[in-house]
N, C-alpha and C positions, 0 to 999 in steps of 0.2 A: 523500244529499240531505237536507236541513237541514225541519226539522218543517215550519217557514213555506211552505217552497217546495212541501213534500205537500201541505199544506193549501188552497195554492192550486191545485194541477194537480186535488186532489180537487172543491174546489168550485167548477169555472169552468165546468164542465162540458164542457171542451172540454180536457180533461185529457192524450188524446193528442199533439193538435196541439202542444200547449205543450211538454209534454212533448220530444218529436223538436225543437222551437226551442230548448230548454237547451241536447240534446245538440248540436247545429249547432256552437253558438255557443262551446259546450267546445272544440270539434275545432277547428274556427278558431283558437282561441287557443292550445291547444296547438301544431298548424300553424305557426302565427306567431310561437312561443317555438324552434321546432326549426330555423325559417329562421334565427332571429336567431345561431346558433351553427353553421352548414351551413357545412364548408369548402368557401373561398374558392379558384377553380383561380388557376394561376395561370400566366405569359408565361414563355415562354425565360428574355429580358431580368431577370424577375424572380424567376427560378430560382436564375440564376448569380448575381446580388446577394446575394442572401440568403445564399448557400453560401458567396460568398466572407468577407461579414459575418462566416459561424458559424467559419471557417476560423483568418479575422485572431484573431476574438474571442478563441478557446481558445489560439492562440497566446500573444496577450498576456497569458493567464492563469497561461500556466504559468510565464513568461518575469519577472511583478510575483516566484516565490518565490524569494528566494536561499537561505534557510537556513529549517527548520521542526525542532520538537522537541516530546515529549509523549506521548502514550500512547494507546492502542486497545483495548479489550475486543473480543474477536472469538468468534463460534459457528459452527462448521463443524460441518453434517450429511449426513451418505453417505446414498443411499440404493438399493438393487437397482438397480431400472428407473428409478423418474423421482421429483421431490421432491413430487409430486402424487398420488402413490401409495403406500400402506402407510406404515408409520414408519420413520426411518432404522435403519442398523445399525451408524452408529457416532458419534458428537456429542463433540467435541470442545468445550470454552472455555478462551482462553489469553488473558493479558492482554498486551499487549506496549510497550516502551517503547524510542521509537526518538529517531534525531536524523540530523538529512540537510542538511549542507554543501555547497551545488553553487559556491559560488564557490571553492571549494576541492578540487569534486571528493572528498570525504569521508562515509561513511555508513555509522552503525553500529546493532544491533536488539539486545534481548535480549526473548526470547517465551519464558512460563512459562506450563506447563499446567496450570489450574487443576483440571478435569472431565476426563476421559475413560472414555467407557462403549463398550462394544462389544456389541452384539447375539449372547448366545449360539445353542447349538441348543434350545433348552427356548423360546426367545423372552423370555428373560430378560437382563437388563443386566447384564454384568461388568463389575469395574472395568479400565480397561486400562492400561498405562503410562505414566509420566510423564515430562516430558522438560524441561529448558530449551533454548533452543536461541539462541546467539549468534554475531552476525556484525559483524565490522570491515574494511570497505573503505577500503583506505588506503595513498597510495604506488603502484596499480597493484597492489594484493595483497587479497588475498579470506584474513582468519583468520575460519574456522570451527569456533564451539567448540558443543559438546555432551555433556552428562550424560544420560544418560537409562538404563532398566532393559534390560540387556544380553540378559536371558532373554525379554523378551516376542519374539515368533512375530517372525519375517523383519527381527529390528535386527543380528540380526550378518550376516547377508545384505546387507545394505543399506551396511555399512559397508564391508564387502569390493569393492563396487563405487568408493567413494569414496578408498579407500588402498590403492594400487599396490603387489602382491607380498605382500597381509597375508592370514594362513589365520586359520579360526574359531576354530584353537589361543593362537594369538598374541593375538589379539584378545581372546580371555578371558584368558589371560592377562594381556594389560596389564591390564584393568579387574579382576582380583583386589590391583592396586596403588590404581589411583585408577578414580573412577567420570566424570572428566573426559576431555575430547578435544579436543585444537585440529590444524587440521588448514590448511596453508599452501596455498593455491591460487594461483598465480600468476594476472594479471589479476582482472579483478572480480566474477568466479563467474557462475552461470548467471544466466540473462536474469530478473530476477524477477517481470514482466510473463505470463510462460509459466512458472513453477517458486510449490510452494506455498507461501502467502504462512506456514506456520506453520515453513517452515526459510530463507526467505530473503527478509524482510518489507520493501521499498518504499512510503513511505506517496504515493510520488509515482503510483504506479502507482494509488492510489487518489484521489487528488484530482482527477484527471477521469477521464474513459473512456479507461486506457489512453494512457498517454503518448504524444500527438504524433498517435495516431490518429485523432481526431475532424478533427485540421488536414487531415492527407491525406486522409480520406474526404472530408469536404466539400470539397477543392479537386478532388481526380478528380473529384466530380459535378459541380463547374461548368466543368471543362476536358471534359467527358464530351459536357454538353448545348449547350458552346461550339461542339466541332469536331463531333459526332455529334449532332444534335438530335432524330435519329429513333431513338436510346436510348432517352429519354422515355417508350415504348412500352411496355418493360418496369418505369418505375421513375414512381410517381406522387407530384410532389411539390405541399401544399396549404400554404395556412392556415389557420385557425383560431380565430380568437379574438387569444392572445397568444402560439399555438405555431406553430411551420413543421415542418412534418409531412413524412417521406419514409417510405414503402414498396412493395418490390419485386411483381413482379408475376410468378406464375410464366412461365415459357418451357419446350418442348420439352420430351421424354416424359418426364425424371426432372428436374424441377428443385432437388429435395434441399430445403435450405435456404430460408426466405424474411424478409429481414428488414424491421425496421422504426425508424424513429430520431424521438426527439419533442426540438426545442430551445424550451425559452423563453425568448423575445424581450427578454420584461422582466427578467432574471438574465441580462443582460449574453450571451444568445444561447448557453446554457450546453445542453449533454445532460442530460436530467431520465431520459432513458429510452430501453434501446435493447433491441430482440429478438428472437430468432432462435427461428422454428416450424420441426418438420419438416412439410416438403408435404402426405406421405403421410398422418400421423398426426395430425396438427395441435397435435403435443406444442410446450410452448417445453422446447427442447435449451441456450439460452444467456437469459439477462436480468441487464442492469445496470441498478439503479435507487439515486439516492442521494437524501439530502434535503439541500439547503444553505441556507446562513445567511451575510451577510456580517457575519464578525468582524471588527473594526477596520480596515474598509475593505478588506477583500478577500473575496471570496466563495469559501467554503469548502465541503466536507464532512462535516456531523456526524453525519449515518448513512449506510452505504451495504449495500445486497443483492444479492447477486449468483448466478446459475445458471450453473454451468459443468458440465464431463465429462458433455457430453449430456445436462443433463439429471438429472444423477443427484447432484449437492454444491451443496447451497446454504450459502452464507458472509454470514454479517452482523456489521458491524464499527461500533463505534460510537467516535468519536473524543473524545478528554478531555484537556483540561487543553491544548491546543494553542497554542503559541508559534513565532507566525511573523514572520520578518524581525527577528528578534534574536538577539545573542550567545549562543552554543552554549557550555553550560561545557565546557571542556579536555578533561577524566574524561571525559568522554562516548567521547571516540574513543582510549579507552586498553584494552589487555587487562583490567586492574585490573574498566573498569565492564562486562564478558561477564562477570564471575565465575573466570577464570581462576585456579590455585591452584598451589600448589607438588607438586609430583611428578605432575601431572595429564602425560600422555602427547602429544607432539609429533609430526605427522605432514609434513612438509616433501615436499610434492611437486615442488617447483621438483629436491632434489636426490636425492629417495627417497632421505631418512634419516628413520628415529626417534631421539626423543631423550625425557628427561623435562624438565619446567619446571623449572629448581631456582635457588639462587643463584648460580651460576658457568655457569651454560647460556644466554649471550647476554640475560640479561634488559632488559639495556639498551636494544637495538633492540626490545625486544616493547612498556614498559613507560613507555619517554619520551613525552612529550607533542605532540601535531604542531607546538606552538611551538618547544620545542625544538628535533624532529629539521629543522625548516624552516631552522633559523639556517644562514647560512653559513661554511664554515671559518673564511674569515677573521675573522670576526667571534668566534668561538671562538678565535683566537690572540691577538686585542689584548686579549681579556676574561682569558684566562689569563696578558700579560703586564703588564697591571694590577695582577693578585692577588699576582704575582712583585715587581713593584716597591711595592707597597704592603707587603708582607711586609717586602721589606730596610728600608725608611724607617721601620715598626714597630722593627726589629731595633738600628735604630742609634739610635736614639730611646732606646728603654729598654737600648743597653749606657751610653751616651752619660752617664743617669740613673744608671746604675749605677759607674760613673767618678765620676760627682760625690762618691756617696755613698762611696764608698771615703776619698776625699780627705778629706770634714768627718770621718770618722771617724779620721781619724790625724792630723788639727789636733785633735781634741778626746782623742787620746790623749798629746801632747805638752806 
């Protein structure tokens, strides 16, 4: 309270009364400030509006990217039990630089380890291994290439799961040649919405909640509260101000899980935030949170956080230099820009061969450009019977010249 205002509760002599009349008049206002932002319940009718809104909206968001290219700083940190507890035990930073073609069905990553510490037994930092790690989808084929330090704990473990028939002999052995690996997967590798984003990097995955997922949840909830309206029961959805707020309500003696979803209205009906507590414990075991900004008319992700493995990995990614809805240079979706090398080890699971990278080892299919490999044959024979007929019209051009010159030469020897 402010000198003036002592000064007067002191000398009015009625210091009490007044007094208790500030406080009133506080609480009122406060009161009347908590109303002004009290979620709003709201109707069936205007349950499913809204849901269907958030539904369309994310659709149409995903549906504005044809093509996006650029790079990511990312920090990944483990922790025992949960990211709220103790320090992690192991922090990863890797920068990554991708580019993703959907009209073409095309997408390719290289992710370089900047950082990596591991949590010894002393509770001390070790350094731990480093890794690049590259992937080109293309054609219906998954190349995944990797360098990385062969002796750190469970990597030849981990490879022996990924290359059909390879023993830990073999495998050190190749990498006593090259410390390279490309590895042929038919189709277009694991889902990378569910696999880590530091060996198999979608940046689509991160430009909303989860590709396509935010469309199906909010349509099951308004086909939920369509045909079942006494759903509702468990799942309580408001407003807010500029947000449409959903979350669950526990049910029945273990209800596990309970989540929660925030869309703002004004960002085009966008997921700002979504999260999952356990019941029991009231830990959050999941949270997505990103911040966006619309770049050149689209609204995008420039940072995003996230909680996964119960709980126990948080990942924060921050996007740079992002180019969306233009031309992808060529190089992008060639072996050449994974870093691929010469005598680097081939692993071909389509026919369970090895081979080495070399100059006479099919480099052509690895190595062409998807301009190129797209051309059609035919179009490959009229270009090579072009070079045929231009060649002989060179040939008879310069014998033709060379006839001339023959001739003035034996008029000027005569």
């Amino acid at each position: 309270m402010s000198e003036k205002v002592s000064s007067f509760v002191r000398t009015t002599g009625e210091g009490t009364p007044v007094y208790c009349l500030l406080c009133v008049i506080f609480l009122l206002f406060s009161l009347f400030a908590v109303q002004a932002v009290r979620a709003e319940e709201l109707t069936d009718e205007e349950v499913i509006r809204l849901c269907e809104i958030t539904a369309l909206k994310s659709k149409e968001r995903m549906e504005t990217i044809r093509t996006w290219y650029g790079a990511a700083d990312v920090e990944v940190q483990v922790y025992k039990s949960n990211v709220n507890e103790g320090i992690p035990e192991r922090i990863i930073k890797a920068h990554i630089e991708f580019s993703v073609d959907r009209v073409n069905d095309r997408r390719s990553f290289v992710i370089k380890t900047l950082e990596h510490r591991i949590l010894d037994e002393n509770g001390d930092y070790a350094e731990g291994p480093h890794a690049i790690n590259g992937g080109l989808i293309l054609d219906d084929v998954f190349y995944r290439y990797t360098t990385e330090d062969f002796n750190a704990k469970g990597t030849v473990d981990s490879w022996q799961e990924r290359i059909p028939g390879s023993t830990r002999e073999s495998l050190l052995s190749d990498r006593a040649v090259s410390s390279g690996s490309l590895v042929i997967i038919p189709g277009t590798g694991p889902d990378p919405a569910s696999y880590s984003l530091l060996e198999n990097f979608d940046p689509m995955v991160w430009f909303q909640f989860r590709p396509g997922s935010v469309e199906r949840r909010f349509s099951t909830f308004a086909e939920m509260v369509r045909v079942h309206p006494e759903s509702r029961e468990f799942h309580v959805f408001e407003k807010q101000g500029n947000m449409f707020l959903h979350r669950s309500i526990p049910r029945g003696i273990n209800p596990g899980r309970l989540s929660s979803h925030a869309i703002d209205m004004t960002k085009e009906f966008a997921l700002v935030s979504a999260i999952q507590k356990n019941y029991e414990t009231g830990k959050v075991v999941y949270r997505w949170e990103p911040e966006l900004k619309e770049l050149d008319g689209i609204l995008q992700p420039v940072k995003v956080e996230e909680i996964t493995d119960n709980g126990t990995s948080l990942t924060k990614i921050t996007f740079v230099n992002s180019h969306i809805n233009v031309p992808i240079p060529e190089r992008n979706f060639t072996l050449h820009y994974l870093g691929v090398r010469q005598e680097d080890m081939v692993y071909d699971n389509r026919t369970q061969e090895r081979s080495r990278v070399s100059d006479t080892s099919f480099p052509e299919a690895l190595y062409k450009t998807q301009q190129e490999r797209s051309r059609p044959k035919e179009y490959q024979i009229v270009r090579y019977a072009f070079i045929a007929v231009g060649t002989i019209l060179i040939l008879i051009v310069l014998f033709r010249m060379y006839c001339q010159w023959r001739v003035r030469r034996s008029r000027e020897g005569t």
